[in-house]
N, C-alpha and C positions, 0 to 999 in steps of 0.2 A: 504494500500500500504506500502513496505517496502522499505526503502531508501538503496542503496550502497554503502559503501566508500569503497574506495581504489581502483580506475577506473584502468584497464587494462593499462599499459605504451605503449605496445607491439599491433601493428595490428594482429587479430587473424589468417592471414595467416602464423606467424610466431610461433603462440602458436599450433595450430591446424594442425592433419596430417590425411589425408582422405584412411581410410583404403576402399579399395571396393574387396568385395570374388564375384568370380565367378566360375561356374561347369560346367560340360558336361550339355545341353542344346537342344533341338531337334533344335534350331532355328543357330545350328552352322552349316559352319561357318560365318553365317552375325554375325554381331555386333551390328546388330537392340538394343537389350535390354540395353546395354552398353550405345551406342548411346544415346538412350532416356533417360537415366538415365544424362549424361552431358548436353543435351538439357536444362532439368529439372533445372539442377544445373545456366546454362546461365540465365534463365527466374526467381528464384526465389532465388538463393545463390549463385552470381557471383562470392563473394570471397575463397568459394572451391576452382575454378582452380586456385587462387595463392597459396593454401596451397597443402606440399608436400604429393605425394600418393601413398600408397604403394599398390599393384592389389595381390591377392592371385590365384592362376588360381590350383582350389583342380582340383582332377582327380578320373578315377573309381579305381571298382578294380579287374572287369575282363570285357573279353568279352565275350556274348551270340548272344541267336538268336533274342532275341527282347531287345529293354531297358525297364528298372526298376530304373530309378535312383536313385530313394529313397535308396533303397538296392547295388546301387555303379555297376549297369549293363550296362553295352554298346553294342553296335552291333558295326562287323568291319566296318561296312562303318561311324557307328559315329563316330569312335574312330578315323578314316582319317579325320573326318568332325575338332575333337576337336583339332587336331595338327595345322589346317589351324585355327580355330577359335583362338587360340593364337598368332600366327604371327599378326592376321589381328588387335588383342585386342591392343597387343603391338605398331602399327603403330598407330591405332588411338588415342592412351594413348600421344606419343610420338608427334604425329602431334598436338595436343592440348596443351599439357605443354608445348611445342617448337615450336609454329606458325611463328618466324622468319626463322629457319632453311626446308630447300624444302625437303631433305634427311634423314628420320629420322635414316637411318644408318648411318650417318657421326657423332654423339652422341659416347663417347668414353665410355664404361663402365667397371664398376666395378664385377669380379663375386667374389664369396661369397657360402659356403656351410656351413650349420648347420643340427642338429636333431628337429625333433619335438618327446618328449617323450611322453611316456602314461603307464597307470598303474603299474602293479608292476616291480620295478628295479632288480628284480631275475630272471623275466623273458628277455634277453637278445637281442629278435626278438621286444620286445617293441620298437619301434621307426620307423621312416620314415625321410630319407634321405630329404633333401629342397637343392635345387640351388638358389640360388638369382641371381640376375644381378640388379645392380644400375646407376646411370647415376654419372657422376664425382662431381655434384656440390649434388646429394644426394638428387634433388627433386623429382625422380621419382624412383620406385623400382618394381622388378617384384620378384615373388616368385612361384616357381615349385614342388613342392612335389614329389617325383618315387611312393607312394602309395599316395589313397584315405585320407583325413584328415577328413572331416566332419566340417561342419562349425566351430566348439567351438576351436578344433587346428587349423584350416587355422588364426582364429582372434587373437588367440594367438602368433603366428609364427610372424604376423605381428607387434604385440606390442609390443616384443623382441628386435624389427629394429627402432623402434621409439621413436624418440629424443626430441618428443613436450611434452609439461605436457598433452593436450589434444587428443582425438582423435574424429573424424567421422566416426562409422561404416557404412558401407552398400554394401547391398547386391544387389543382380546384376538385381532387377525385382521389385525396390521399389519408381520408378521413385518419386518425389516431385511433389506438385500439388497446393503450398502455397507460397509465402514469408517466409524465415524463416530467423531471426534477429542472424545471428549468431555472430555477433562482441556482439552485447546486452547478449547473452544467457554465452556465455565466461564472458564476466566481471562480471555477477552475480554467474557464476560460480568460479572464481576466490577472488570476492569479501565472497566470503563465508568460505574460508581458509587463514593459515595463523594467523599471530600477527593481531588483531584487526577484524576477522571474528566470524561470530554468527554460536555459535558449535550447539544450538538448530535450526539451519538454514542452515543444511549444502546440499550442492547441489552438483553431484557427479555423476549426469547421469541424462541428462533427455533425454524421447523418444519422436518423435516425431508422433501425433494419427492418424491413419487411421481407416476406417469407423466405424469398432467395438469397437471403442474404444468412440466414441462421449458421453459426456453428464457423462466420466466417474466418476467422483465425485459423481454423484448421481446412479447412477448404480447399479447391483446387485454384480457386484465384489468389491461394498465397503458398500451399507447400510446394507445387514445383518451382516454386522460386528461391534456389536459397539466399539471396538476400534480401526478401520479402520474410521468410522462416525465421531470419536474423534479428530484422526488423521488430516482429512478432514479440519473440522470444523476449528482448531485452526490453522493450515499451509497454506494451500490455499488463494493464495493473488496473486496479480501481486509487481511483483520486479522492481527499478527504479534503472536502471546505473546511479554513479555516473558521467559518462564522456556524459550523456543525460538524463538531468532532467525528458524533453515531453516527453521520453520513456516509453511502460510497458512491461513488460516479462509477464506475465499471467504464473503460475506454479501450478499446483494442486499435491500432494504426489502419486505415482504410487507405487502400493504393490504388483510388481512383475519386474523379469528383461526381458524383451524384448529382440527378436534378430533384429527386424526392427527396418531401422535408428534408430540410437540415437546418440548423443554427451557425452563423459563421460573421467570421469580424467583419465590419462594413470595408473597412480601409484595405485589408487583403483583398476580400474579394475583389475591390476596383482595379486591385495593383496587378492581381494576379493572371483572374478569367478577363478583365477587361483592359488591357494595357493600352490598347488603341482600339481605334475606330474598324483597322485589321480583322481584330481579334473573332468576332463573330458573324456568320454572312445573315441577311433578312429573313427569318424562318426555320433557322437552325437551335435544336437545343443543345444547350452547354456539356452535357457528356455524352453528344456526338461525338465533336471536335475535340475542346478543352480539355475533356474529359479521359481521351484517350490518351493527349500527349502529356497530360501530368501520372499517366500511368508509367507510360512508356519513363519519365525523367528519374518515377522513383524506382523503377525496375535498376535504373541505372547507379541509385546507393541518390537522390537527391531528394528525397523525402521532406523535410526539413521546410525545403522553398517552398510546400504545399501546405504540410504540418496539416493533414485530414485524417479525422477518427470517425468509426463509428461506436455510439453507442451500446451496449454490449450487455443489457440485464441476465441477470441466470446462466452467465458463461455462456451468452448467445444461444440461446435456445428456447427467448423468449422475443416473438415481432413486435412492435409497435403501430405497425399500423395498415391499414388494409388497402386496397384498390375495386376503384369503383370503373376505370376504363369511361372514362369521362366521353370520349368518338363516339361511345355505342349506348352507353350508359341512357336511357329513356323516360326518367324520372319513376318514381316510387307505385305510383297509381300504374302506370304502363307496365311497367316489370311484374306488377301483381295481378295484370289481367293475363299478360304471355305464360306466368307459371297455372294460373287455373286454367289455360286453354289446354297448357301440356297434360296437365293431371285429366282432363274430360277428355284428351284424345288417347291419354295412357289408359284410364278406365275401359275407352271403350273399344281398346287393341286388346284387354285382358276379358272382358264379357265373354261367358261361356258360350255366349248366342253370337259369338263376331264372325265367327265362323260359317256360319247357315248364310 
């Protein structure tokens, strides 16, 4: 076990800003996946909703006769679906971070317009216009893009707006399915920077593990690697907040960067995933790209530059959190009429009389 000094002074709703991306969606425009995704946060990391959020709401980038949305396709009647699925994202965002106020219109806000750039600055159509709209006291923020971003610039766009050292990403179909210690996971993160922080201990992202990821210390995405095995070996420990002795963070080294949840310093992420305008192209997620080649540098003994864990309860062999497949995902009411159709079509392949 490794001990902490230098305990966090700050509640981490005040260190911590909860970035959440969401897209076009077959299951717009309910709010189901959003929904469930704050449900999630109430049942296992209450103190999200006191930390500020900024919402990404990407868009396509044309409309067809069917959706493809990996590829940025809509149909017009989703693309009606997706303008209502914003309003409705907004009121529930609003009726949540504002539970005393009945009207989430009487909220006075701030608008705001910026670029998101991308590759080469000679080309001059690089870019995509963003509207912001922020609330006055600056806890909640909404962001719009006029074109498609692709996750890797919606998360950027958002960390441009953000004032906290830390952030929470997440994406809109990753609901939690654990406790997760997030005041503990800050201050070990905190206690790792800075005057009097352990530079061969540095902590700077860690994700939190869904099913694939179980058991992964011993794994195949680390033991055939013996300097991954090395890695392992000598870092893997649970960490002890100074401000809670009986605490443990369980942390194992992670040798690649995730796009599901994670908690991670704002100022690395910029430095690291986002070094230039280069870094990511219009529509690409961050461990396509970024993700592979920070695999590749720690494969190479450079860990360190990435300094990414993930969280590791019950020696990994416990997930945090679930997937809903947000592309296909058709809200709550939709999914409960296709599972009663299956059961009345399974009944009636099993009827002794289906036969006749």
């Amino acid at each position: 076990m490794y001990a902490q000094d230098g305990a966090a002074a700050s509640p981490p709703s005040d260190l911590v800003t909860l970035i959440l991306t969401t897209s076009p969606t077959p299951s717009a425009p309910s709010t189901d996946l959003i929904s469930e995704i704050l449900d999630s946060f109430k049942l296992y990391c209450p103190t999200l909703l006191s930390c500020k959020i900024i919402v990404v709401f990407d868009t396509y980038d044309r409309i067809g006769e069917c959706m493809r949305l990996k590829k940025g396709q809509i149909t017009a009647e989703g693309a009606r679906a997706v303008e209502l699925y914003k309003l409705n994202v907004k009121d529930l965002i609003l009726r949540e971070w504002y539970p005393e106020e009945l009207e989430s219109t009487s909220r006075v806000f701030v608008q705001g317009q910026g670029l998101a750039e991308y590759g080469s600055p000679r080309m001059t159509e690089n870019n995509v216009v963003l509207e912001s709209l922020q609330t006055d006291d600056g806890r909640v923020t909404f962001i719009e893009p006029a074109a498609r971003l692709g996750f890797g610039l919606a998360v950027r766009s958002a960390l441009r707006m953000t004032e906290t050292p830390y952030v929470w990403v997440q994406q809109h179909d990753w609901p939690l399915a654990r406790d997760i210690p997030l005041g503990s996971l800050v201050e070990v993160m905190q206690a790792s920077e800075g005057e009097g922080g352990n530079n061969n201990l540095p902590v700077k992202y860690v994700c939190l593990p869904a099913v694939r990821m179980l058991s992964y210390a011993t794994s195949a995405h680390v033991m055939p690697f013996p300097a991954l095995r090395a890695l392992t070996a000598e870092l893997k420990r649970d960490f002890i907040p100074a401000s809670q002795p009986d605490a443990r963070v369980p942390l194992t080294p992670l040798f690649f960067w995730h796009d599901k949840p994670h908690i991670a310093s704002t100022a690395h992420y910029l430095a690291r995933v986002f070094p230039s305008r280069l870094a990511i192209a219009r529509g690409d997620f961050i461990e396509d790209s970024i993700g592979q080649r920070a695999r590749s540098q720690m494969k190479e003994g450079n860990w360190k530059k990435w300094a990414c864990w993930l969280y590791y309860p019950a020696d990994g062999k416990e997930v945090c959190l679930q997937h809903r497949h947000g592309r296909k995902w058709r809200g709550v009411e939709a999914e409960m009429k296709t599972r009663a159709l299956f059961k009345e079509v399974r009944r009636q392949d099993i009827s002794p009389l289906s036969g006749l």
